[in-house]
Legacy VTK file of the C-alpha trace (Angstrom):
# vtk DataFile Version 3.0
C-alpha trace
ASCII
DATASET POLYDATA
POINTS 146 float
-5.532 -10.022 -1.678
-8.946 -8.388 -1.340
-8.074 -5.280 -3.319
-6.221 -7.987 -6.308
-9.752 -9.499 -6.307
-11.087 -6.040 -6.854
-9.102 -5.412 -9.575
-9.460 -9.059 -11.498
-13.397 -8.466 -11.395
-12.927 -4.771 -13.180
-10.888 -6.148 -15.853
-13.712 -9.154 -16.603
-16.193 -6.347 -16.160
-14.151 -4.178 -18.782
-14.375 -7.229 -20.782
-17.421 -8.195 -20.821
-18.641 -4.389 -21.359
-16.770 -4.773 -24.709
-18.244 -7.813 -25.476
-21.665 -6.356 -25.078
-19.841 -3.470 -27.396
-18.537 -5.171 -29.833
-21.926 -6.628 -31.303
-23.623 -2.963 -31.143
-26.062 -4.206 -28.310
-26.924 -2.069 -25.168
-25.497 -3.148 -21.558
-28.132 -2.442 -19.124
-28.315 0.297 -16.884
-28.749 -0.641 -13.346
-32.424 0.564 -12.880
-33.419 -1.105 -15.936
-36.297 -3.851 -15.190
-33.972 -6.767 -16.084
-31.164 -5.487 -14.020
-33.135 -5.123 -10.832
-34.796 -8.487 -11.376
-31.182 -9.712 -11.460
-30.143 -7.916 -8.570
-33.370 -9.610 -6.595
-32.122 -13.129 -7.555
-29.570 -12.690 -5.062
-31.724 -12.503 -2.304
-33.706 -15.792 -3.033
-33.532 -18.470 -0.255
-31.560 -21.241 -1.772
-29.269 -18.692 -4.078
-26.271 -20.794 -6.126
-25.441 -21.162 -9.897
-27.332 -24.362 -9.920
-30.612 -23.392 -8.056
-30.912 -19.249 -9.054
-29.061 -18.583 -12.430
-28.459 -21.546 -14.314
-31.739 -21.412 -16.181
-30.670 -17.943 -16.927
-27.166 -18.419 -18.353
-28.268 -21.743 -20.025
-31.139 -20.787 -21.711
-30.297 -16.899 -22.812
-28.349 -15.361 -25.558
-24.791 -14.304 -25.174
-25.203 -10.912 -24.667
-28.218 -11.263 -21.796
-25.539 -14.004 -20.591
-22.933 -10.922 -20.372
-25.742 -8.650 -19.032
-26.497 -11.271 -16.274
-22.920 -11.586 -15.252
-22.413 -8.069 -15.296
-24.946 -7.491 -12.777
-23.049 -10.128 -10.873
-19.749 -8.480 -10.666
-21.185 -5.208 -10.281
-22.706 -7.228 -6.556
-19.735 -9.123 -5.838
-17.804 -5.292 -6.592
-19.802 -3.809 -3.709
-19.676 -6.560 -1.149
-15.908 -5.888 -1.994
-15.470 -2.524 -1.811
-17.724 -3.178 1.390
-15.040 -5.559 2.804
-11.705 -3.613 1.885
-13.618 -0.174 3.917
-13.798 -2.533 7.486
-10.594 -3.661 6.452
-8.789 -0.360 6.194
-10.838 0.553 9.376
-9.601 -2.135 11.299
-5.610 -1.434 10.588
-6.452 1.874 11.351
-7.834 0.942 14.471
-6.369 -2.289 15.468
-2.499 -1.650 13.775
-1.151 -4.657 11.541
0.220 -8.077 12.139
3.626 -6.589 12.704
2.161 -4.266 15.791
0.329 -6.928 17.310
3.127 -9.155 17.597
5.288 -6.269 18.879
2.719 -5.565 21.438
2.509 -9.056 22.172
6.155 -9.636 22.421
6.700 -6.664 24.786
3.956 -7.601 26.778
5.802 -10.820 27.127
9.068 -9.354 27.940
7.479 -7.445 30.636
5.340 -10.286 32.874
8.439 -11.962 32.750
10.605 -9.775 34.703
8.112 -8.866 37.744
6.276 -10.762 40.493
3.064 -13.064 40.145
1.198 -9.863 41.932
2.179 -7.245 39.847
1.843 -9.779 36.522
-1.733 -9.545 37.405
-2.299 -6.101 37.708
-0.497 -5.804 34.680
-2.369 -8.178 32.786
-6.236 -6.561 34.196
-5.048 -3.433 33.417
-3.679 -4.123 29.672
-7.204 -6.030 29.103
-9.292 -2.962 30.425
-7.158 -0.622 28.176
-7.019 -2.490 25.494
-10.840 -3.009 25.594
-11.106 0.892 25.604
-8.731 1.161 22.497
-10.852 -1.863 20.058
-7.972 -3.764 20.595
-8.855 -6.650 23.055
-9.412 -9.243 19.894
-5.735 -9.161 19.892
-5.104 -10.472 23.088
-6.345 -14.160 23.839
-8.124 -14.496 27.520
-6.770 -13.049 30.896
-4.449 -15.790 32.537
-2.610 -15.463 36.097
1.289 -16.407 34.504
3.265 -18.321 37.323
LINES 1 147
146 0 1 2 3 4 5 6 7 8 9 10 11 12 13 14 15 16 17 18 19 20 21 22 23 24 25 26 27 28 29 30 31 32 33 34 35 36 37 38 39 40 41 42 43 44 45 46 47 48 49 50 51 52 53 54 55 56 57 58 59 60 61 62 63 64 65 66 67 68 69 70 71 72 73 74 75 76 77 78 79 80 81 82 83 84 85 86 87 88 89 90 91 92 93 94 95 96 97 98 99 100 101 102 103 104 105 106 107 108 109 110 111 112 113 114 115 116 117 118 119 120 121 122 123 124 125 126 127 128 129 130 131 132 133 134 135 136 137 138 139 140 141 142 143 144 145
């Protein structure tokens, strides 16, 4: 879903670019003054539409309205592409839904066939290699199974 979100802010970026385009006006560059000041909005302490860019958008032409937003999506692109990299690290790392429940599943399987002893050496050692893997968010808390 991350990456569809990706992809629905390029297209309104595409079309906003050609907005820009279409009435022979410039887009900003990113260094320009009015693109950094922009970009600095969205550090201000109480930062919404209401409280940081509505006097903007409200009180601007269309195209500075277009320039504005693109500077928006261009943020919201990088927190993205920001997001989808820890992502991809994390199934790297960590496997998918499917694995986990595998994992889980066996791990199941296997307490239930030996002794209450042996269930907890199994269980202290799966934590401690699990832990040494990045994968002990997948399993919930140590328990003693009877």
């Amino acid at each position: 879903m991350t990456n569809v979100a990706r992809a629905s802010l390029e297209e309104l970026l595409e079309d906003y670019k050609d907005y820009i385009k279409n009435r022979k006006e410039i887009i900003w560059d990113k260094d320009s003054r009015e693109a950094l000041y922009v970009r600095k909005l969205a550090y201000s302490k109480d930062e919404s539409y209401e409280n940081t860019y509505e006097q903007f958008i409200e009180t601007r032409s269309g195209v500075v309205c277009a320039n504005i937003i693109l500077c928006l999506i261009h943020q919201c692109n990088y927190l993205l592409d920001q997001q989808i990299r820890r992502l991809e690290e994390d199934f790297v790392k960590n496997g998918g839904l499917r694995e986990r429940m595998y994992q889980a599943r066996k791990n199941y399987k296997i307490i239930k066939r030996i002794t209450r002893e042996e269930r907890t050496v199994f269980l202290k050692t799966t934590i401690i290699m699990t832990k040494r893997i990045g994968r002990h968010k997948s399993y919930r808390t140590y328990k003693t199974y009877k």
